[in-house]
N, C-alpha and C positions, 0 to 999 in steps of 0.2 A: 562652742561659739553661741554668743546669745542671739534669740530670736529677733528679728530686725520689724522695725518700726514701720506700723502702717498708716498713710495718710492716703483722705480721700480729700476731691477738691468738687465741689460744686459748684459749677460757673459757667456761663452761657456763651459768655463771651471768650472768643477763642485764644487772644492776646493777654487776656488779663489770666486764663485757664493755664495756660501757657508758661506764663512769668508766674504764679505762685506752682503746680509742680515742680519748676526749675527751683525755687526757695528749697520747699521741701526733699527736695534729692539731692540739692545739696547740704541738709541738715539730716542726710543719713536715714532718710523714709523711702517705703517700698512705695511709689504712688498711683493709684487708679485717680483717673477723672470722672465726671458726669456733667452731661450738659443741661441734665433740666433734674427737674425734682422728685418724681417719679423715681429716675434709673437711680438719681442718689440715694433715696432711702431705702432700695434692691440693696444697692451696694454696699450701702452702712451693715447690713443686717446680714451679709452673705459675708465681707469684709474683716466685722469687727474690728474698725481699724480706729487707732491710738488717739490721733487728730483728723478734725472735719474744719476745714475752710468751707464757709455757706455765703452764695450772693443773694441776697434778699430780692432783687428781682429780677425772679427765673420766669421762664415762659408759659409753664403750666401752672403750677403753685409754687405762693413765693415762700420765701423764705422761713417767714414765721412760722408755719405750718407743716414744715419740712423739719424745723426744729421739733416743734411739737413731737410730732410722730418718730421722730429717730431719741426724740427720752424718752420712748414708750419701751427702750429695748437696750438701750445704749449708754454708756455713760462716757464716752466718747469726747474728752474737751473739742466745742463746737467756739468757732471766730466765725463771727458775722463780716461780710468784706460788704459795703453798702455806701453807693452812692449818693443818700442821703444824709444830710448833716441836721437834721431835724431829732431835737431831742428825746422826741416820742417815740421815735422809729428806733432811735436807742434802747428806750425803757423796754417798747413789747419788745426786742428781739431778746433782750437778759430775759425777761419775764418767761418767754419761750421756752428759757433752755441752754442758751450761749453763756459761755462762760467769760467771754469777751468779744470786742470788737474793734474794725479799724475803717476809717472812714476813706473812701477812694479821690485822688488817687493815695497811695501809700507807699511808701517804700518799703523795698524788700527786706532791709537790712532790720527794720521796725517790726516786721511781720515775722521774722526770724527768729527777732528775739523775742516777743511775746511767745511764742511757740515755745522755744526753750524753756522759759521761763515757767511754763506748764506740765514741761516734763519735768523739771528736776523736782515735782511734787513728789513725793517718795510714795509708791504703792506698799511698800510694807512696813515693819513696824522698824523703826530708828535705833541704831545701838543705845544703849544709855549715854556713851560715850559720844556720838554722834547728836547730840539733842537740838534742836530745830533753835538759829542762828536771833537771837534779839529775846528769846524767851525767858525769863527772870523766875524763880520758883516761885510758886505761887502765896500771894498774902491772902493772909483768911479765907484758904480756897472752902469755897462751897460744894463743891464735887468731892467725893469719895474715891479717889484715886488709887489704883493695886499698885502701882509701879510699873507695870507691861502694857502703859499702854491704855487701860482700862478703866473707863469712867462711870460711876451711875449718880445720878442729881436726879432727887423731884421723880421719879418713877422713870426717867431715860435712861439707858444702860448705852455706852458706845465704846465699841474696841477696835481699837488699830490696827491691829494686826489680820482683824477679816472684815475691815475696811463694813462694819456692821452698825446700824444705828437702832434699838426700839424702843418704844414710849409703851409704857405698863404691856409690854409682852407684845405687840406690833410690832415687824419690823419696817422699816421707814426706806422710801427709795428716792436719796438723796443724790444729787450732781455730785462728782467729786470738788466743784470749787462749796459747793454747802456744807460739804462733810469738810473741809479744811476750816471754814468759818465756826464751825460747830467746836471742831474738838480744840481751837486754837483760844475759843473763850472758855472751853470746859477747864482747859490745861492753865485757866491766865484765874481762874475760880473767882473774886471779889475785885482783882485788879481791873482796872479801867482799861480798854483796848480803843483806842482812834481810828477814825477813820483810814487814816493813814499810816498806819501801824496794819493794819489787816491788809490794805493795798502791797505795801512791802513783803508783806506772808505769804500773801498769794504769787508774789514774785519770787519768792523764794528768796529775799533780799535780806543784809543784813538793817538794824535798826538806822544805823550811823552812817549808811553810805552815804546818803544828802542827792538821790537820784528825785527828781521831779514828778510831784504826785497834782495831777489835774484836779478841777472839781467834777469833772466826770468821771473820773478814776473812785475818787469818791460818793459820786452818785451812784456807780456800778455797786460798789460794796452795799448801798440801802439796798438796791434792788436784790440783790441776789440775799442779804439777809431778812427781808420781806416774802423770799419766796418762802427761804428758811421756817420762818414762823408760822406761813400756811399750813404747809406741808408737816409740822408739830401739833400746827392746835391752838398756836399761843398766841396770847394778847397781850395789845401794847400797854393797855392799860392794867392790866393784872397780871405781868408775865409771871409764868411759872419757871421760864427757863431763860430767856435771852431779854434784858434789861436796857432800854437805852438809855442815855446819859444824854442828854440834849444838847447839843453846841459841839458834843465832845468826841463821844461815840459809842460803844457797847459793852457792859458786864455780864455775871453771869446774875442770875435774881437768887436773893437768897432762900437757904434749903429750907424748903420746910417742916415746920414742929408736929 
C-alpha cells in the first residue's frame, strides 16, 4: 500500500481552515492544520508534508516569510490563499517560494484541482513510453541529452531521475515547479516554448486541450522563471542558459563554442 499524502493548511481563520482540510481529505491527504505561522513552519519541517496551503495574513508573520523560511528546507508545492487582489501581493508571494495561488473567496472545486494538478508532476523519471503529453522531439536541441533523462548545456548538468540540477559542479536548490520549467526548455533545446505552453506543463495538461490560460497564469510563469535565472546566475541580456523570445516566450540560449 502506498504511503498516503500529506497536506498541511496554514490559516487563521477557522471557517476558511476548515473548508480547505475538508478539500484536502477529500483529495486523499493525511491533514494537520496550523493557525499562525510560527506552528506552520514546526509543522512543515516535523511533517514534511506533500502540499502547503499558506494565508498571507497570519497573525504573527505573514505569509511571505513563512514561505521564505519553509524553501529553506522544503520543497513542498506551497498555494498562497490571500485575500488580496493586488497584483504585487501576487508577484512577492511567487517570488517567496509559492508555486501558485488563489485569490479568496475561491472555490473548492478550483483549489482541488490546482492541487491535483501539482501532483500529477511525476517525482521520478518517465518511461520512455510514457513521455510528458504536448512534448515534440526536440529541433536543433542545444542540450546534450543521454536519453534517461539527462541533460548538460553550457556547464548545467540536470537529471530526472534524482530530481538534481548543477551549474559547473554546484548543485542548485530548485522549487520543484523551477526544476519543471528548467528541464521542460532543456528537453524543448532551440524550439520556442510560450508562455502558455509552460502554463499547460505545469498543469500537467495536454497542448490541445483549449483550457483557459489568464494573464496572470502567465505572469506566474515570468515570475517563477525569474526566480529561475537568479538562482543560475543568468542574464537576460547574455543568457547563457534560458533565452527569452519577447512577445512570445522562452528557449534554451545556444551552446557554446
Amino acid at each position: 500500500m502506498s504511503e498516503a499524502r500529506v497536506g498541511l493548511v496554514i490559516e487563521d481563520d477557522q471557517d476558511i481552515r476548515e473548508l480547505v482540510r475538508t478539500v484536502l481529505t477529500q483529495a486523499g491527504f493525511e491533514v494537520t492544520v496550523a493557525s499562525s505561522g510560527h506552528e506552520g513552519v514546526l509543522a512543515a519541517k516535523t511533517l514534511n508534508p506533500d502540499v502547503i496551503t499558506l494565508d498571507l495574513g497570519l497573525p504573527d508573520i505573514d505569509g511571505f516569510e513563512v514561505s521564505r523560511q519553509i524553501r529553506e528546507f522544503s520543497d513542498a508545492y506551497i498555494v498562497m490563499l490571500t485575500a488580496r487582489a493586488d497584483e504585487l501581493d501576487t508577484l512577492i508571494g511567487l517570488e517567496s517560494g509559492a508555486d501558485d495561488y488563489l485569490t479568496k473567496p475561491f472555490r473548492p472545486r478550483e483549489l482541488r484541482a490546482r492541487i491535483a494538478a501539482m501532483m500529477r508532476r511525476p517525482r521520478s523519471l518517465p518511461d520512455q513510453a510514457d513521455s510528458v503529453p504536448g512534448t515534440d522531439q526536440p529541433v536543433d536541441a542545444a542540450a546534450t541529452a543521454t536519453g534517461d533523462g539527462t541533460y548538460s548545456h553550457n556547464g548545467l548538468d540536470l537529471s530526472y531521475a534524482s530530481r538534481s540540477v548543477t551549474v559547473d559542479g554546484s548543485e542548485l536548490n530548485l522549487t520543484r515547479t523551477e526544476f519543471e520549467l528548467l528541464y521542460a526548455l532543456l528537453e524543448a533545446g532551440r524550439t520556442v516554448r510560450t508562455k502558455s505552453d509552460l502554463v499547460r506543463r505545469l498543469r500537467d495538461e495536454d497542448y490541445d486541450v483549449g483550457s483557459y490560460i489568464s494573464e496572470a497564469d502567465e505572469r506566474s510563469v515570468e515570475v517563477h522563471m525569474g526566480n529561475l535565472r537568479k538562482k543560475l546566475g543568468d542574464s537576460p541580456q547574455r543568457p547563457r542558459w534560458l533565452q527569452t523570445v519577447r512577445g512570445v516566450g522562452y528557449r534554451l540560449a545556444p551552446a557554446e563554442r
